[in-house]
MINUKE-598316 format. One record per residue (C-alpha): residue number from 0; x, y, z. Coordinates in nm, 3 decimals, always signed. Layout:
N
+-------+---------+---------+---------+
! bator !       X !       Y !       Z !
+-------+---------+---------+---------+
!   NUM !       X !       Y !       Z !
...
+-------+---------+---------+---------+
This chain:
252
+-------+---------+---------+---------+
! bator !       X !       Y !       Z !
+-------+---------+---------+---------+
!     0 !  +1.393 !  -0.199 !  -1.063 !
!     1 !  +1.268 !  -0.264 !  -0.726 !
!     2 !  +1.340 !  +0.039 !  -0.508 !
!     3 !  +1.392 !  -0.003 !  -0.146 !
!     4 !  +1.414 !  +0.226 !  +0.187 !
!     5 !  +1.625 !  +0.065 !  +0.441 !
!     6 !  +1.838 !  +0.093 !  +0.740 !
!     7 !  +2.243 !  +0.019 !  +0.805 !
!     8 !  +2.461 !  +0.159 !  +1.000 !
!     9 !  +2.226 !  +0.389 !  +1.198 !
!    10 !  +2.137 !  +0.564 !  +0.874 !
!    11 !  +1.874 !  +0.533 !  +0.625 !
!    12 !  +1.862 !  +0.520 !  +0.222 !
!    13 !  +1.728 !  +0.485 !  -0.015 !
!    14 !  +1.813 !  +0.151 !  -0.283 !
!    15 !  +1.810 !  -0.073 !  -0.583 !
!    16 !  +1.773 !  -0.453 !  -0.489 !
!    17 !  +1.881 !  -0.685 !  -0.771 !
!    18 !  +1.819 !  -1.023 !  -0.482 !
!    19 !  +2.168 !  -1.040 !  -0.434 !
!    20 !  +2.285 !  -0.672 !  -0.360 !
!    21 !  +2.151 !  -0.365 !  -0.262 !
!    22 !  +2.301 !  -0.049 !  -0.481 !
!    23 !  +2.216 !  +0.256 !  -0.265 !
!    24 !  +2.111 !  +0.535 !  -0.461 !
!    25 !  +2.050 !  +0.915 !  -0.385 !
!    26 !  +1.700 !  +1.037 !  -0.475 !
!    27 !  +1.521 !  +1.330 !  -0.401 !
!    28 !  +1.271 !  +1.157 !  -0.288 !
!    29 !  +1.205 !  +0.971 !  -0.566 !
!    30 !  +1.312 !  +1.202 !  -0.904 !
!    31 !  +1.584 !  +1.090 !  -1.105 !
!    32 !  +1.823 !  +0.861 !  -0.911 !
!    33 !  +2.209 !  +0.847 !  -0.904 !
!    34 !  +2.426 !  +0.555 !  -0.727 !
!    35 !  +2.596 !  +0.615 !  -0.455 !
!    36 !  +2.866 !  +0.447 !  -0.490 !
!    37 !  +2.819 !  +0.179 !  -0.220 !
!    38 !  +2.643 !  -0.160 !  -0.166 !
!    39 !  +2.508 !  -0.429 !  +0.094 !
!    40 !  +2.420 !  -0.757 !  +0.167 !
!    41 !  +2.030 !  -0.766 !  +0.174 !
!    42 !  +2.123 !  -0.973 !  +0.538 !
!    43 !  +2.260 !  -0.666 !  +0.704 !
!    44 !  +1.958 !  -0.402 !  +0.656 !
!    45 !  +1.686 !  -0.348 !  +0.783 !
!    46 !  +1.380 !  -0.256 !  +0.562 !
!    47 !  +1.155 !  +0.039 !  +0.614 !
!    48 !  +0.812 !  +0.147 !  +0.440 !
!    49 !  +0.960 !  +0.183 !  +0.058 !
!    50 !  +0.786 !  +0.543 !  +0.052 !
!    51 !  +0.740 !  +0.856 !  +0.263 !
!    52 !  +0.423 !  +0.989 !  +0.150 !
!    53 !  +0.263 !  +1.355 !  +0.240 !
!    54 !  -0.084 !  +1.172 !  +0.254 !
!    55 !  -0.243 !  +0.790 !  +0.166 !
!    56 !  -0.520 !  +0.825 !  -0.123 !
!    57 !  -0.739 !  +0.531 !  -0.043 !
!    58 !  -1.002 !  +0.425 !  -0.268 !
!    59 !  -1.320 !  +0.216 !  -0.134 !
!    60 !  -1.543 !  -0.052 !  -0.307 !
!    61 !  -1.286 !  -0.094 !  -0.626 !
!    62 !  -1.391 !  -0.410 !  -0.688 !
!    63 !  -1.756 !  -0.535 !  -0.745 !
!    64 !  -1.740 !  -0.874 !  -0.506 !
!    65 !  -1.626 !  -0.578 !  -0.205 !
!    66 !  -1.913 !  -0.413 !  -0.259 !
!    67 !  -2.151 !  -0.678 !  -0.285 !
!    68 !  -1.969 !  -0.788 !  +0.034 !
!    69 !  -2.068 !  -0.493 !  +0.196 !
!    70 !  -2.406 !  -0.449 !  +0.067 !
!    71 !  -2.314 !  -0.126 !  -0.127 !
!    72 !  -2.418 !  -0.026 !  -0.504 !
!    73 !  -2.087 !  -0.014 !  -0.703 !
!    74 !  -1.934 !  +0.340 !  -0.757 !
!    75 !  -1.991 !  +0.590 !  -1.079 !
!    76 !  -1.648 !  +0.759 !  -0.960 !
!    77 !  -1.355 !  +0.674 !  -0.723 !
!    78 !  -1.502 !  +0.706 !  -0.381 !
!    79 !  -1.164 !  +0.825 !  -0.214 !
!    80 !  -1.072 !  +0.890 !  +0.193 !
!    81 !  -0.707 !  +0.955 !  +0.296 !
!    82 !  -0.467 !  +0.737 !  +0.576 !
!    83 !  -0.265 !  +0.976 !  +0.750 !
!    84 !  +0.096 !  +0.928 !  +0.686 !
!    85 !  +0.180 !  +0.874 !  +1.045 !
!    86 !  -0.047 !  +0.540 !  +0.993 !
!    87 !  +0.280 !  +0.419 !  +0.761 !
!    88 !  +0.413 !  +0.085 !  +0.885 !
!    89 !  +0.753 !  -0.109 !  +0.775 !
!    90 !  +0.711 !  -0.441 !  +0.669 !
!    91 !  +0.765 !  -0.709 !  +0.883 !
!    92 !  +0.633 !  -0.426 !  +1.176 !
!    93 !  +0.372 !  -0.485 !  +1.439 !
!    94 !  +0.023 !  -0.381 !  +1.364 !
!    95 !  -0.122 !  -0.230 !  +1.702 !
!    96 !  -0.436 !  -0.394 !  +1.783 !
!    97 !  -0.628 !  -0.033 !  +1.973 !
!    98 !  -0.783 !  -0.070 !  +2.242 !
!    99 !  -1.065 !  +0.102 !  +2.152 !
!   100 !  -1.139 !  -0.138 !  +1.859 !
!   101 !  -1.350 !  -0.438 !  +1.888 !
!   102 !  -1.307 !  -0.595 !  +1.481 !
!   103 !  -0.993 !  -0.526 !  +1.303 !
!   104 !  -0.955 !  -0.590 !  +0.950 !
!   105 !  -0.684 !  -0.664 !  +0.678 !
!   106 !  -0.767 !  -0.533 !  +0.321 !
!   107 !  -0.501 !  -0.676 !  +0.112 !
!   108 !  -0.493 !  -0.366 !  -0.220 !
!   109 !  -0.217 !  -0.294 !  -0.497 !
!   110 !  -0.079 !  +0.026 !  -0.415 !
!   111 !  +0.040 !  +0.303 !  -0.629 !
!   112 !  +0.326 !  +0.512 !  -0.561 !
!   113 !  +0.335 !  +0.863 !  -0.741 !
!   114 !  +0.712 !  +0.942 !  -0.896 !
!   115 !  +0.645 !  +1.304 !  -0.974 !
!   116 !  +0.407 !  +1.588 !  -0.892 !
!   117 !  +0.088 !  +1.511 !  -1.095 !
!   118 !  -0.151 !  +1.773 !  -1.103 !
!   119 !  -0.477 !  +1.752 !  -1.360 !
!   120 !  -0.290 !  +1.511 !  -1.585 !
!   121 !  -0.461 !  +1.270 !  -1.877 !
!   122 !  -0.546 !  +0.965 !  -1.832 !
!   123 !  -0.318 !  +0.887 !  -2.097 !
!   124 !  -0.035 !  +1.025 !  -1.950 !
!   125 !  -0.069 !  +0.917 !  -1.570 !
!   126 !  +0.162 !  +0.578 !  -1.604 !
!   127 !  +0.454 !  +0.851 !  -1.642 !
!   128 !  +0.384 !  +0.970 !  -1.322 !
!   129 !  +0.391 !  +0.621 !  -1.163 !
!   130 !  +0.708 !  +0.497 !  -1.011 !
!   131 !  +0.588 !  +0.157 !  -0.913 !
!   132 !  +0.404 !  -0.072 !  -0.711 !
!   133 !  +0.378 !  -0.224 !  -0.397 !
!   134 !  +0.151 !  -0.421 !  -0.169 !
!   135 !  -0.060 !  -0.229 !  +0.099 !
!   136 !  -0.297 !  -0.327 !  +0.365 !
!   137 !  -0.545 !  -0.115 !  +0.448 !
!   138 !  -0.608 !  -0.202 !  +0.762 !
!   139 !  -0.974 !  -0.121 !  +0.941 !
!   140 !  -1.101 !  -0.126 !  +1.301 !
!   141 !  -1.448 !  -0.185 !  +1.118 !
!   142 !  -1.683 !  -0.146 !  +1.411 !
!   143 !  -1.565 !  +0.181 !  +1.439 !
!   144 !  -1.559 !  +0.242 !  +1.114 !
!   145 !  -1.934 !  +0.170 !  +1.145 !
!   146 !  -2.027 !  +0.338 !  +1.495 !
!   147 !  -1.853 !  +0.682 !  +1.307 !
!   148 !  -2.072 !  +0.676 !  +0.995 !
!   149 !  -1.704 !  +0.769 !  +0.825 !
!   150 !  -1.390 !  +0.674 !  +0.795 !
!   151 !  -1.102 !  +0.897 !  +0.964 !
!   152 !  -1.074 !  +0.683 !  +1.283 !
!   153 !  -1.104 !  +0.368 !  +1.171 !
!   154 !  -0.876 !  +0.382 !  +0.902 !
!   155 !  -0.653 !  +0.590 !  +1.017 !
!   156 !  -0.467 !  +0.468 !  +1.352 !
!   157 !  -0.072 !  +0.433 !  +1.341 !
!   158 !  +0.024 !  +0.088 !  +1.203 !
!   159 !  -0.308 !  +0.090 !  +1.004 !
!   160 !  -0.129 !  +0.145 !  +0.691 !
!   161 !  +0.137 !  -0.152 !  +0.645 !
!   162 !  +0.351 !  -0.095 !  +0.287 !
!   163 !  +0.622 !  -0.317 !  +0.132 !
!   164 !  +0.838 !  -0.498 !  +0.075 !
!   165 !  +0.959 !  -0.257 !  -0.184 !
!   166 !  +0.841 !  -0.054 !  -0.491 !
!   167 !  +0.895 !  -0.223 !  -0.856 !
!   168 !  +0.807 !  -0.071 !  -1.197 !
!   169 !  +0.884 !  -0.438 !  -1.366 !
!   170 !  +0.543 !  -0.524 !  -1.331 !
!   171 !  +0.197 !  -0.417 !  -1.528 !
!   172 !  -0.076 !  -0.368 !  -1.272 !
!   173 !  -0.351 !  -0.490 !  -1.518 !
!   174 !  -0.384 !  -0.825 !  -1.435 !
!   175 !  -0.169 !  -0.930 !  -1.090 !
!   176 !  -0.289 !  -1.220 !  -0.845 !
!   177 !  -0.365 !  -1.054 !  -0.466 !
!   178 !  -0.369 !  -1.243 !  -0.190 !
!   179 !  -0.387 !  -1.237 !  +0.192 !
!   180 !  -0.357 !  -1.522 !  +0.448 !
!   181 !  -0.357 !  -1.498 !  +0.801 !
!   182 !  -0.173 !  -1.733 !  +0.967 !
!   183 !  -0.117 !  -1.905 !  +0.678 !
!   184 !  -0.483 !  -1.926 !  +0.555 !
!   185 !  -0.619 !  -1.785 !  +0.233 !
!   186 !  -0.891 !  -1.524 !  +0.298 !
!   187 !  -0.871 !  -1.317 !  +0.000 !
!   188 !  -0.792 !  -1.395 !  -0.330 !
!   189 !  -0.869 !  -1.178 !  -0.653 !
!   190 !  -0.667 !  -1.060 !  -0.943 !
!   191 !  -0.654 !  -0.656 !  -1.061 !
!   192 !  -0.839 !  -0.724 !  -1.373 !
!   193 !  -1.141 !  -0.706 !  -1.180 !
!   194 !  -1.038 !  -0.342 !  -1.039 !
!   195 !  -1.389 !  -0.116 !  -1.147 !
!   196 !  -1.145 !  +0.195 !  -1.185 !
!   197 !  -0.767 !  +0.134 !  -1.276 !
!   198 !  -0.457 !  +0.292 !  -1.195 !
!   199 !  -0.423 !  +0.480 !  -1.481 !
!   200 !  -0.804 !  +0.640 !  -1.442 !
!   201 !  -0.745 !  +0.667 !  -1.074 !
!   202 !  -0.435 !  +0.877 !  -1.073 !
!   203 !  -0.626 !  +1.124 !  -1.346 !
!   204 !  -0.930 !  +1.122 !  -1.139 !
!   205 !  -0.710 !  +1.212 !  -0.793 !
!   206 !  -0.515 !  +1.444 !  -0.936 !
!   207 !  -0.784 !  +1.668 !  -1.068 !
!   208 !  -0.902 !  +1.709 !  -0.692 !
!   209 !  -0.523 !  +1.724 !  -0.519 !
!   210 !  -0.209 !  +1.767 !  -0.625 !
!   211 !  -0.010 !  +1.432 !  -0.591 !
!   212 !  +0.356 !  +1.493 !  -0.446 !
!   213 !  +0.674 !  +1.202 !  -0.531 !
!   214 !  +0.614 !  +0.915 !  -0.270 !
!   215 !  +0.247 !  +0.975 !  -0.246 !
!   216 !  +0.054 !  +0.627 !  -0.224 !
!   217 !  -0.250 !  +0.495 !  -0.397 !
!   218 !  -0.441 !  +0.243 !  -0.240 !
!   219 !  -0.661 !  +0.120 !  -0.508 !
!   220 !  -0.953 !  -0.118 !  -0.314 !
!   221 !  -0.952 !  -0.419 !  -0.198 !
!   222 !  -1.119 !  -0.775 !  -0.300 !
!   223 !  -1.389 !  -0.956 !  -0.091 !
!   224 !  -1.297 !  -1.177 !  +0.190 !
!   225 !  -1.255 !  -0.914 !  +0.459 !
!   226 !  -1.261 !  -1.043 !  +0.838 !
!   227 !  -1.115 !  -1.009 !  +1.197 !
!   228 !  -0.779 !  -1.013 !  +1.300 !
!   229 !  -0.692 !  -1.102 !  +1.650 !
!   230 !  -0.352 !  -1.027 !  +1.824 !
!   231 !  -0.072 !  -1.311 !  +1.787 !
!   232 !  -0.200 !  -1.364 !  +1.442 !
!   233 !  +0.061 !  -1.346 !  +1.112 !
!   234 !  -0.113 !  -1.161 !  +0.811 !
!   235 !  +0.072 !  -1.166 !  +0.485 !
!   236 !  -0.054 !  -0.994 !  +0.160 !
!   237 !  +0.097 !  -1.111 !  -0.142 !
!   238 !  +0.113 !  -0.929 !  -0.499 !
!   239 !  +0.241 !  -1.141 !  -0.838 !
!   240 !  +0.549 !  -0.985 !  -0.968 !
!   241 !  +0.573 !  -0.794 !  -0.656 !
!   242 !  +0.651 !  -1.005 !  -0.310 !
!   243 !  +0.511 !  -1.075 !  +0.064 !
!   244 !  +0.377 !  -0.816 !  +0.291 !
!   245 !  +0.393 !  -0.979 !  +0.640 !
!   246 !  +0.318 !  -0.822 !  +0.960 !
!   247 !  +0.246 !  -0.950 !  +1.294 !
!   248 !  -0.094 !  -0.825 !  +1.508 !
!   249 !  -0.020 !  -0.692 !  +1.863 !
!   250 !  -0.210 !  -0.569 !  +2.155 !
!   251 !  -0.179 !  -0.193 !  +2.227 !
+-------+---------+---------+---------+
């Protein structure tokens, strides 16, 4: 199913998008699910950020080529840092461009979206608590991130956490193509094989330090190829089995 968050009619809802029609479905937020009894053309929505999570779990240097990238030794455990969830943006949204930031950055990641609360589960058991997948971009005003020795600023701006299309549990997250482009050009391209701690282990691993609510994301790393963005520009980050995140960069 691929679950969807959208706008009609001055109200939102939540959904089940088949490519023709949208079911709408009641779920609290994201437990069991019931129709609703009504439909729509995908044409007349609008779509919104497919979850409304309490907090972004973000996890750095996830794949070995990032690392290297960034001149770090790989991790012996998750290294995590949390997006606020006022950084949430819709896809197809403007990314702001602050004006305290001199390098922006995409980081195009497979993101995780938590169905029920997990709290010191296996790592055998943690794909029950998964609802799905979608695409993420972590996005990073990386000088800052480097001035601040940390991470809370420059990760965590509004707009700096793009999400979308929509969530889908028809797809295994072993081993999916990622991809972003900006303006049309390839800059990253990777699969989730090469992931050094996968969904499974991270969701274990997370929820043995906080408890994970319904709608809570996972970002789980990004590939090498980061660079600068620059307003005007298109990026897109792009998921097998799961669709195009596209956003547009603007000045603040």
């Amino acid at each position: 199913m691929r679950y969807v968050r959208f706008g009609v009619n001055g109200t939102v809802q939540y959904g089940a998008w088949d490519g023709d029609r949208i079911e709408a479905l009641v779920c609290p937020p994201f437990g069991p699910c019931e129709k609703a009894g009504k439909s729509f053309d995908p044409a007349e929505v609008v779509l919104f950020a497919p979850a409304e999570p309490s907090k972004i779990v973000c996890v750095g240097l996830n794949y070995a080529d990032h690392a290297a990238e960034t001149g770090k030794a790989l991790p012996e455990e998750p290294c995590l840092f949390i997006k606020p969830s006022t950084a949430v943006l819709d896809p197809e949204a403007d990314i702001i461009y602050p004006a305290m930031a001199g390098r922006v950055d995409y980081e195009a990641e497979l993101a995780i979206v938590i169905g029920r609360t997990a709290k010191n589960v296996s790592e055998r058991d943690a794909p029950s608590y998964i609802l799905g997948y979608t695409c993420f971009n972590d996005v990073t005003a990386r000088d800052l991130q480097t001035r601040d020795g940390q991470w809370t600023r420059a990760k965590g701006f509004d707009t700096f956490a793009p999400m979308g299309p929509w969530i889908t549990d028809e797809v295994s997250p072993d081993n999916l193509a990622v991809e972003a482009r900006v303006n049309g050009k390839v800059k990253q391209k990777s699969r989730t094989s090469q992931l050094i701690f996968k969904p499974a282990q991270l969701v274990s691993f997370i929820s043995r330090v906080m408890t994970l609510l319904p709608g809570d994301v996972i970002a789980t790393g990004t590939p090498s190829g980061i660079s600068g963005m620059n307003p005007d520009d298109v990026v897109e980050v792009e998921i097998e089995g799961i669709g195009v995140l596209r956003n547009r960069i603007i000045k603040a």
